[in-house]
N, CA, C and O atoms as a GROMACS GRO file, in nm:
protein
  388
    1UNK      N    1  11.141  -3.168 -10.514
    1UNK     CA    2  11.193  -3.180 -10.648
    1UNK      C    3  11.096  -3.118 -10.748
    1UNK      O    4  11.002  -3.052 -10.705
    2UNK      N    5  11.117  -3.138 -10.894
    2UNK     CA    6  11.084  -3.064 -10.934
    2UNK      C    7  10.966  -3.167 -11.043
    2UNK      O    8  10.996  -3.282 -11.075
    3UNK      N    9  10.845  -3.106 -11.083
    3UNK     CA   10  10.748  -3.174 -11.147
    3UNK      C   11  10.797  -3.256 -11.263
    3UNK      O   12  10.861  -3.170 -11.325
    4UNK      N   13  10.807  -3.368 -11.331
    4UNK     CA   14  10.814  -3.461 -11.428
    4UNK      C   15  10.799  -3.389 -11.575
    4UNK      O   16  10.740  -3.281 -11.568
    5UNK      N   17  10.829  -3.418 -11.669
    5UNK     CA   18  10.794  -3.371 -11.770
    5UNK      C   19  10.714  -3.470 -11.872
    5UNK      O   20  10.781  -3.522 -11.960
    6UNK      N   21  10.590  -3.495 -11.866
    6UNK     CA   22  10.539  -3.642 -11.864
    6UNK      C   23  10.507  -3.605 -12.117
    6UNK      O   24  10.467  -3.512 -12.188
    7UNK      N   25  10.546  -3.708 -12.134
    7UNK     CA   26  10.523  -3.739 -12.311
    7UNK      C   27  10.408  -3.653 -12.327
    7UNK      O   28  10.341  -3.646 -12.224
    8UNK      N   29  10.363  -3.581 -12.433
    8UNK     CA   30  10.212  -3.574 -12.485
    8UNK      C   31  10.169  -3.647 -12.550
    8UNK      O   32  10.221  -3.687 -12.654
    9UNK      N   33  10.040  -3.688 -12.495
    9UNK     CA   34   9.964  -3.797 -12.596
    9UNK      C   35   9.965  -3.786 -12.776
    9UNK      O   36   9.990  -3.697 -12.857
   10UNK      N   37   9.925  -3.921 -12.783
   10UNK     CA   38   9.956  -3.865 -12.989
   10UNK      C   39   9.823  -3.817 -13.018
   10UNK      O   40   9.815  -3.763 -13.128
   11UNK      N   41   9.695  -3.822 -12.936
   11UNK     CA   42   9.599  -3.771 -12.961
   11UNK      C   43   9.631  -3.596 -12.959
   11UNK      O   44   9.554  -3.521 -13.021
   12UNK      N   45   9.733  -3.547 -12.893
   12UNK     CA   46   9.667  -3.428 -12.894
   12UNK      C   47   9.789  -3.371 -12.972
   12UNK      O   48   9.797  -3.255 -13.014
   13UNK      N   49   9.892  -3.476 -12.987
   13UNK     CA   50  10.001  -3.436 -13.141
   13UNK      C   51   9.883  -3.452 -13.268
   13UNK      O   52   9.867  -3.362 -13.350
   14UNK      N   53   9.852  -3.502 -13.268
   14UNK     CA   54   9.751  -3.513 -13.408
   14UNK      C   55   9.651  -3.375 -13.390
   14UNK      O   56   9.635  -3.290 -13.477
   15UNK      N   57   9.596  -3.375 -13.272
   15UNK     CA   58   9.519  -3.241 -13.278
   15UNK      C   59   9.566  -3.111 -13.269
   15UNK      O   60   9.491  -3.024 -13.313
   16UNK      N   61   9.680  -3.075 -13.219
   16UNK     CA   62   9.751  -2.968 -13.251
   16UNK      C   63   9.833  -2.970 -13.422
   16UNK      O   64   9.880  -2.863 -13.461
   17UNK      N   65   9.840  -3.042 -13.477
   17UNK     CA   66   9.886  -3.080 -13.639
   17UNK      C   67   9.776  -3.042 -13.717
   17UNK      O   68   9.788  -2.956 -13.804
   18UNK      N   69   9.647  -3.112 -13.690
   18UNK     CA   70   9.528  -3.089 -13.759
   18UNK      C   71   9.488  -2.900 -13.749
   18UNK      O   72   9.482  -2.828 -13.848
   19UNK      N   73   9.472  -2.863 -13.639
   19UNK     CA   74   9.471  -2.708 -13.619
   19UNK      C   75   9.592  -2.647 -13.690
   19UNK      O   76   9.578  -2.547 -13.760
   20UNK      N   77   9.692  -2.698 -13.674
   20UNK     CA   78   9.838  -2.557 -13.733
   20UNK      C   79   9.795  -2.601 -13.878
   20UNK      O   80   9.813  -2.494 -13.936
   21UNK      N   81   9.756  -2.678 -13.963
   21UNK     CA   82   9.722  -2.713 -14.061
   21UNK      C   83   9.576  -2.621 -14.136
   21UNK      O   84   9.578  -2.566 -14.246
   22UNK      N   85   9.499  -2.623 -14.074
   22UNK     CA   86   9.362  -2.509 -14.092
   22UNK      C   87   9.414  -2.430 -14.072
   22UNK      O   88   9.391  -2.339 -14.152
   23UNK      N   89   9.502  -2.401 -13.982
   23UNK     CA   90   9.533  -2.211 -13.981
   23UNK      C   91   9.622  -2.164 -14.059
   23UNK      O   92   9.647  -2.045 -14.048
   24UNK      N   93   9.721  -2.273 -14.198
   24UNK     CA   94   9.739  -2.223 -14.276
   24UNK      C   95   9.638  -2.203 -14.418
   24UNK      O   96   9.665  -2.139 -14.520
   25UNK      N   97   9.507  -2.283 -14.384
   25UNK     CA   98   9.427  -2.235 -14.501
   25UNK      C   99   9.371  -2.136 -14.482
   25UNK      O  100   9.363  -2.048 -14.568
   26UNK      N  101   9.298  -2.125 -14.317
   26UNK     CA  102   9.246  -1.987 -14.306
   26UNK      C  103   9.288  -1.898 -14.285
   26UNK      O  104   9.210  -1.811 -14.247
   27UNK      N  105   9.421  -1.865 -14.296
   27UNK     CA  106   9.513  -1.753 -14.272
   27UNK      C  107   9.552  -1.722 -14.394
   27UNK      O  108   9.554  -1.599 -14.401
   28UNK      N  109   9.580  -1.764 -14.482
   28UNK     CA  110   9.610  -1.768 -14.613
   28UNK      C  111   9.605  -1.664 -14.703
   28UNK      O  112   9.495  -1.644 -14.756
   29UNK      N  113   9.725  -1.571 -14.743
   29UNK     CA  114   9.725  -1.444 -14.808
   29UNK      C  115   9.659  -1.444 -14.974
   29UNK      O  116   9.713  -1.467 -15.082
   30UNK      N  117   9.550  -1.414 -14.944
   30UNK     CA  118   9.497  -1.413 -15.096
   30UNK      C  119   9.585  -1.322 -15.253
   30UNK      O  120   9.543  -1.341 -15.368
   31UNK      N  121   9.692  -1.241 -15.225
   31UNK     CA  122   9.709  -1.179 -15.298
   31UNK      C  123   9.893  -1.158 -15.249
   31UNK      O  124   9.972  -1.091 -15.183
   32UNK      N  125   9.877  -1.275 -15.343
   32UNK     CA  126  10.046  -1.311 -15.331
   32UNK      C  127  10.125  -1.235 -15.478
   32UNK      O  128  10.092  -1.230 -15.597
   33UNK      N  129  10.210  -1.197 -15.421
   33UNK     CA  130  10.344  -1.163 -15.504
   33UNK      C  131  10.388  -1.273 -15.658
   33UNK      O  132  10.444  -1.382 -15.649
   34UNK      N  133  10.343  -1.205 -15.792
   34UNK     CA  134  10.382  -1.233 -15.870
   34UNK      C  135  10.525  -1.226 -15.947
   34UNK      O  136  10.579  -1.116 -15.954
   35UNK      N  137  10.581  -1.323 -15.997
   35UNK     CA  138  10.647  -1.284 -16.107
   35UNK      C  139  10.632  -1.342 -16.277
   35UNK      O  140  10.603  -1.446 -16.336
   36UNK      N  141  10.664  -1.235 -16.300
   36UNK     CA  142  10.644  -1.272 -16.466
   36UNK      C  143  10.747  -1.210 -16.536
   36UNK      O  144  10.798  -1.101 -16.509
   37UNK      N  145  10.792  -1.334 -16.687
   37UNK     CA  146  10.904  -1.285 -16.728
   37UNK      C  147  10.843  -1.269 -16.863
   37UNK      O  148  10.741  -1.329 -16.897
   38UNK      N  149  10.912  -1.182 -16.942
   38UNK     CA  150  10.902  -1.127 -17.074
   38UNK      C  151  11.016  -1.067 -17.132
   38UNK      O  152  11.111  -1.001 -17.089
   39UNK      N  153  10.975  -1.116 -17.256
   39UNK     CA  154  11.072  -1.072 -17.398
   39UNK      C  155  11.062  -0.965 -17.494
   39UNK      O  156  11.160  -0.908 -17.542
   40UNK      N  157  10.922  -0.934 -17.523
   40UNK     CA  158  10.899  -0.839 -17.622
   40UNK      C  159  10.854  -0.643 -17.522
   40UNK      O  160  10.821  -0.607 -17.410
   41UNK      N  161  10.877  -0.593 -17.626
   41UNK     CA  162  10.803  -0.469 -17.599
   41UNK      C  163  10.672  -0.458 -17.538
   41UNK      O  164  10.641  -0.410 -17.429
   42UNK      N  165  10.564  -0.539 -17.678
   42UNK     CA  166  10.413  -0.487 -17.670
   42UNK      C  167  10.394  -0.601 -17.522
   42UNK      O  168  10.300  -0.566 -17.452
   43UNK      N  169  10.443  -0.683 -17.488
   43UNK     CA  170  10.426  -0.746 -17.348
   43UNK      C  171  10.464  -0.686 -17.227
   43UNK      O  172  10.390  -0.698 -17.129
   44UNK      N  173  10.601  -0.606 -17.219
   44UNK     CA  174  10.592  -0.562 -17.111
   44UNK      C  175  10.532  -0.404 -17.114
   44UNK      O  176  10.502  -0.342 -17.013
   45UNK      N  177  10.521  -0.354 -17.252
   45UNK     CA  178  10.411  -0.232 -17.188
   45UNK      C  179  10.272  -0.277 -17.187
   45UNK      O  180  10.202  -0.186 -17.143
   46UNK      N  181  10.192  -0.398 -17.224
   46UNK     CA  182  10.103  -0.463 -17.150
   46UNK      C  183  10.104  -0.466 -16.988
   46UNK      O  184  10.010  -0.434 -16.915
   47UNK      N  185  10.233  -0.513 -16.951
   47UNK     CA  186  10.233  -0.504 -16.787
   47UNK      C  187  10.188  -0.353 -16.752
   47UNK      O  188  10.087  -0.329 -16.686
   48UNK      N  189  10.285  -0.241 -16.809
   48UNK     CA  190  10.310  -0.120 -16.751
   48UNK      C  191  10.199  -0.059 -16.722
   48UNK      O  192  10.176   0.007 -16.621
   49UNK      N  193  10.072  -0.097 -16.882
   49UNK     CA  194   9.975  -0.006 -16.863
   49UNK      C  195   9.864  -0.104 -16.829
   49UNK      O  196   9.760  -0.098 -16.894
   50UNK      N  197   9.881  -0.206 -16.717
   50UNK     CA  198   9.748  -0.272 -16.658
   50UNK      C  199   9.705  -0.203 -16.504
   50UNK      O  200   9.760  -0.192 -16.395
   51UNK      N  201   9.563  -0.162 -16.568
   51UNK     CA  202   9.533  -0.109 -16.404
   51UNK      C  203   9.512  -0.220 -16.301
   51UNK      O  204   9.529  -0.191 -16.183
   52UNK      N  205   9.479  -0.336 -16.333
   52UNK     CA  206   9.442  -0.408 -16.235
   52UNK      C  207   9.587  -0.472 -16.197
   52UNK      O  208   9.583  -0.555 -16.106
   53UNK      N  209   9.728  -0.443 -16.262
   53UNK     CA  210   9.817  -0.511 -16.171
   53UNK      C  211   9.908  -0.362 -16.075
   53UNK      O  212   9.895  -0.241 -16.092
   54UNK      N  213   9.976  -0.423 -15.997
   54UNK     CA  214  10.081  -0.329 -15.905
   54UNK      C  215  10.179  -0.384 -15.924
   54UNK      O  216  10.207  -0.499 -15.889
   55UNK      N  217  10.275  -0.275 -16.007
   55UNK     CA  218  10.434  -0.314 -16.016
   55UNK      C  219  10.480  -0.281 -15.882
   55UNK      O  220  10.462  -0.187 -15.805
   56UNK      N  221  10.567  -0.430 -15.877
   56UNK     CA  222  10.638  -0.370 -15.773
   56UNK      C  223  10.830  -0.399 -15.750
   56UNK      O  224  10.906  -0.368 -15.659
   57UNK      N  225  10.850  -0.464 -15.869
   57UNK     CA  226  10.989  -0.460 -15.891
   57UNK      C  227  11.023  -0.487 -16.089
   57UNK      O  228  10.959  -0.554 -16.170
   58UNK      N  229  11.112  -0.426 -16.102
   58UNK     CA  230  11.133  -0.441 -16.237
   58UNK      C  231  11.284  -0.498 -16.236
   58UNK      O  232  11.356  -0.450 -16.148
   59UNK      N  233  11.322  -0.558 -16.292
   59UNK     CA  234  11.482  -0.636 -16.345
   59UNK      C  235  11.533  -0.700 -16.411
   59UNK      O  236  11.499  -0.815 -16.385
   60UNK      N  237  11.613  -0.694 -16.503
   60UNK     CA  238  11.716  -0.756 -16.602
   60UNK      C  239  11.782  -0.876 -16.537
   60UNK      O  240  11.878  -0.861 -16.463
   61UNK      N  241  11.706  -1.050 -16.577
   61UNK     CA  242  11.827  -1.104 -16.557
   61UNK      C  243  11.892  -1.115 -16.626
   61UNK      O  244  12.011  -1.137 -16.605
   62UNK      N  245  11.830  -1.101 -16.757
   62UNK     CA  246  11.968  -1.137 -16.907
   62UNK      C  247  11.954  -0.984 -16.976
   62UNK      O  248  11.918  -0.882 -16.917
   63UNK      N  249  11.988  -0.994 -17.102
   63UNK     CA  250  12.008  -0.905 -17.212
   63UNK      C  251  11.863  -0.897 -17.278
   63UNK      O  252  11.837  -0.788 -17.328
   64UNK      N  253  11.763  -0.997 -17.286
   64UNK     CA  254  11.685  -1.011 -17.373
   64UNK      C  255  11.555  -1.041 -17.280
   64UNK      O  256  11.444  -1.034 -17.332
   65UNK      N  257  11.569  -1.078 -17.129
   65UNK     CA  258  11.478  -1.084 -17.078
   65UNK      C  259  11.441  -0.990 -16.940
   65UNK      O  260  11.534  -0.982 -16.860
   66UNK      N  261  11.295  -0.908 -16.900
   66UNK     CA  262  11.280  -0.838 -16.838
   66UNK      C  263  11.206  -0.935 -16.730
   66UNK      O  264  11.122  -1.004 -16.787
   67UNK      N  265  11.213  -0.954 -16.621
   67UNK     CA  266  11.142  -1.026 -16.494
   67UNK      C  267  11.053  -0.866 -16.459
   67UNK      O  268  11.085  -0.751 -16.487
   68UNK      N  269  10.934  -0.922 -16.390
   68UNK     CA  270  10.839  -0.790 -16.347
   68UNK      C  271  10.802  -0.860 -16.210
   68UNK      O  272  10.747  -0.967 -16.236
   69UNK      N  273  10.807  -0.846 -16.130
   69UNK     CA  274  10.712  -0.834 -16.007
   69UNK      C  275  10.613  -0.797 -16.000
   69UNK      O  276  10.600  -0.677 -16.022
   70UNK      N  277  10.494  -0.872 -15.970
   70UNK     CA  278  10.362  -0.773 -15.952
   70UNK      C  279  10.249  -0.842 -15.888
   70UNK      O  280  10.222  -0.958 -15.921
   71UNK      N  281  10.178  -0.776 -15.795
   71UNK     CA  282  10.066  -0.848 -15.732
   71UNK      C  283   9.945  -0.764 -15.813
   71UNK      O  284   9.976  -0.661 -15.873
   72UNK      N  285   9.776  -0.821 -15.812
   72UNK     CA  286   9.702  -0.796 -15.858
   72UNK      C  287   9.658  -0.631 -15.775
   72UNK      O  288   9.698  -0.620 -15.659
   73UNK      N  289   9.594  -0.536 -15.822
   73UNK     CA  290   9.564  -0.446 -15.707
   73UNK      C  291   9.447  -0.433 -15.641
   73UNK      O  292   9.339  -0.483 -15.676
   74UNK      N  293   9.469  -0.363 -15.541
   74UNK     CA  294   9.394  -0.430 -15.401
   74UNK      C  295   9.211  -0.452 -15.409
   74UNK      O  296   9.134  -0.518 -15.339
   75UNK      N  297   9.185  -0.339 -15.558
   75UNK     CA  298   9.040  -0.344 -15.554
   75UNK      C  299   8.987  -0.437 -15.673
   75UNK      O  300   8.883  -0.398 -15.727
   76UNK      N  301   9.035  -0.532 -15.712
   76UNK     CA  302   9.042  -0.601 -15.783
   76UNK      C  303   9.061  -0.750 -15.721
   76UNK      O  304   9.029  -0.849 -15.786
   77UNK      N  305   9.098  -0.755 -15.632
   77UNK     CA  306   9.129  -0.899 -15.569
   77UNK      C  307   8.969  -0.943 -15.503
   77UNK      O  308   8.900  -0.884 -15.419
   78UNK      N  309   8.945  -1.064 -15.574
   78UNK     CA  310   8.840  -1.150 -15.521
   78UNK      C  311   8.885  -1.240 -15.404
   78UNK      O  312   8.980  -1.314 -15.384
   79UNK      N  313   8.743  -1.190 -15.314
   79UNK     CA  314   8.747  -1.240 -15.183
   79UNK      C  315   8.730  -1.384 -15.191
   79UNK      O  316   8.663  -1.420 -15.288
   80UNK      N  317   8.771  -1.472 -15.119
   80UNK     CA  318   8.777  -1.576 -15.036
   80UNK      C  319   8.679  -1.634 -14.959
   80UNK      O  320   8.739  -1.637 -14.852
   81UNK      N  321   8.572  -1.682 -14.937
   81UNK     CA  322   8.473  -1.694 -14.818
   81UNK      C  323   8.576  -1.808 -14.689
   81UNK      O  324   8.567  -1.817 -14.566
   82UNK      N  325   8.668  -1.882 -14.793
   82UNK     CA  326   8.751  -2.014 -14.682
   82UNK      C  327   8.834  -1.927 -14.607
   82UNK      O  328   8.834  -1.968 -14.491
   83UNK      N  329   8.922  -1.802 -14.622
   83UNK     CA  330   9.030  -1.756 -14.564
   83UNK      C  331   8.962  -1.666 -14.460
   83UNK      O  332   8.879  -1.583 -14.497
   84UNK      N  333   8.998  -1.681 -14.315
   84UNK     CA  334   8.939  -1.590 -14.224
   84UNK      C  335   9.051  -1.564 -14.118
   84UNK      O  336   9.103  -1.669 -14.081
   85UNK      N  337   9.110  -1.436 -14.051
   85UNK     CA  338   9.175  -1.369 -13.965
   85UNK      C  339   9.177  -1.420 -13.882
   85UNK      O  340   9.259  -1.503 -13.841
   86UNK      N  341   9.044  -1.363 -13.819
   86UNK     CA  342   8.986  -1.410 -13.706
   86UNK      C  343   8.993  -1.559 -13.660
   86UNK      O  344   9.020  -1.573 -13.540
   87UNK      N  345   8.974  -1.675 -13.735
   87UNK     CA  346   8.920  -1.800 -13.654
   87UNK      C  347   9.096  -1.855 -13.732
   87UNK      O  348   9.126  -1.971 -13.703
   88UNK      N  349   9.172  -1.800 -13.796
   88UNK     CA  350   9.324  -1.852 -13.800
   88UNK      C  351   9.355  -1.817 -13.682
   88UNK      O  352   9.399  -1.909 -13.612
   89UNK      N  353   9.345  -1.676 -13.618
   89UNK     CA  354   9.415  -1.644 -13.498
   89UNK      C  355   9.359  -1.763 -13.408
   89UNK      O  356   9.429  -1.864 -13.403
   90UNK      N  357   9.249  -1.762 -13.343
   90UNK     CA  358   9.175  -1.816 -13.272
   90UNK      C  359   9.253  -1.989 -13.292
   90UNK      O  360   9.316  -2.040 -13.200
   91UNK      N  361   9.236  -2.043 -13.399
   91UNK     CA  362   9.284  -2.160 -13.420
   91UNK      C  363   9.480  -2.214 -13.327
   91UNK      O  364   9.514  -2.286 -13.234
   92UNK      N  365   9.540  -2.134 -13.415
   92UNK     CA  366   9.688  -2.053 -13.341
   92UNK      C  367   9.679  -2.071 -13.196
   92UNK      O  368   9.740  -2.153 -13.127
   93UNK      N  369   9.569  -1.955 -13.151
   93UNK     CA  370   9.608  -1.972 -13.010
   93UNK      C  371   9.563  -2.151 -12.929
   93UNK      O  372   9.628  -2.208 -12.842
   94UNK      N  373   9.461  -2.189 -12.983
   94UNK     CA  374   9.474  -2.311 -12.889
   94UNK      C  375   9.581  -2.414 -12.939
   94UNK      O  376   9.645  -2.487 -12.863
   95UNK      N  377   9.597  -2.413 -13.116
   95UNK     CA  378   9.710  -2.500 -13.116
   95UNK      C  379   9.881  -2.502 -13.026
   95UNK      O  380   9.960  -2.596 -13.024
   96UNK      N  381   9.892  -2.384 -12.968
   96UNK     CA  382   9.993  -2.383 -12.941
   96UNK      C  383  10.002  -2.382 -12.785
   96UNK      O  384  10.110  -2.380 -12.726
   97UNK      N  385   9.863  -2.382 -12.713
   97UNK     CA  386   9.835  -2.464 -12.580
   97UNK      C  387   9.904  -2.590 -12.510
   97UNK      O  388   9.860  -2.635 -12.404
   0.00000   0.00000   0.00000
């Protein structure tokens, strides 16, 4: 017959929870997708002419208001010392052991 499929302990439900949990801090995309909405002119050519942002969608939801998309650009984004690739992956792989 065929092997049992025996419960997992709650010790190692808690320790696989505690890990998928760190590997969303240390995985964690520092340079997330903005939006910002505006009304006037001198505001959204504020957006247009900022070097430190990246347009990346422009749209009308109303008559009077412009939504902008924009993340900060890439040489401008302050690093993180908590967010790391490496030890998220690493984390990942044993949580899912």
């Amino acid at each position: 017959m065929g092997k049992q499929v025996l419960p997992v302990s709650w010790r190692r439900q808690v320790a696989k929870l505690a890990l998928n949990s760190f590997w969303g801090r240390w995985g964690m995309k520092l340079n997330k997708t903005k939006l910002s909405y505006v009304n006037s002119v001198p505001d959204f050519n504020r957006y247009l002419s900022d070097p430190t942002k990246n347009i990346k969608d422009i749209f009308l939801p109303s008559e009077e208001v412009v939504a902008i998309e924009w993340q900060i650009s890439d040489e401008f984004v302050e690093q993180d010392a908590s967010t790391n690739i490496f030890i998220a992956t690493f984390t990942t792989a044993w949580a899912r052991t």
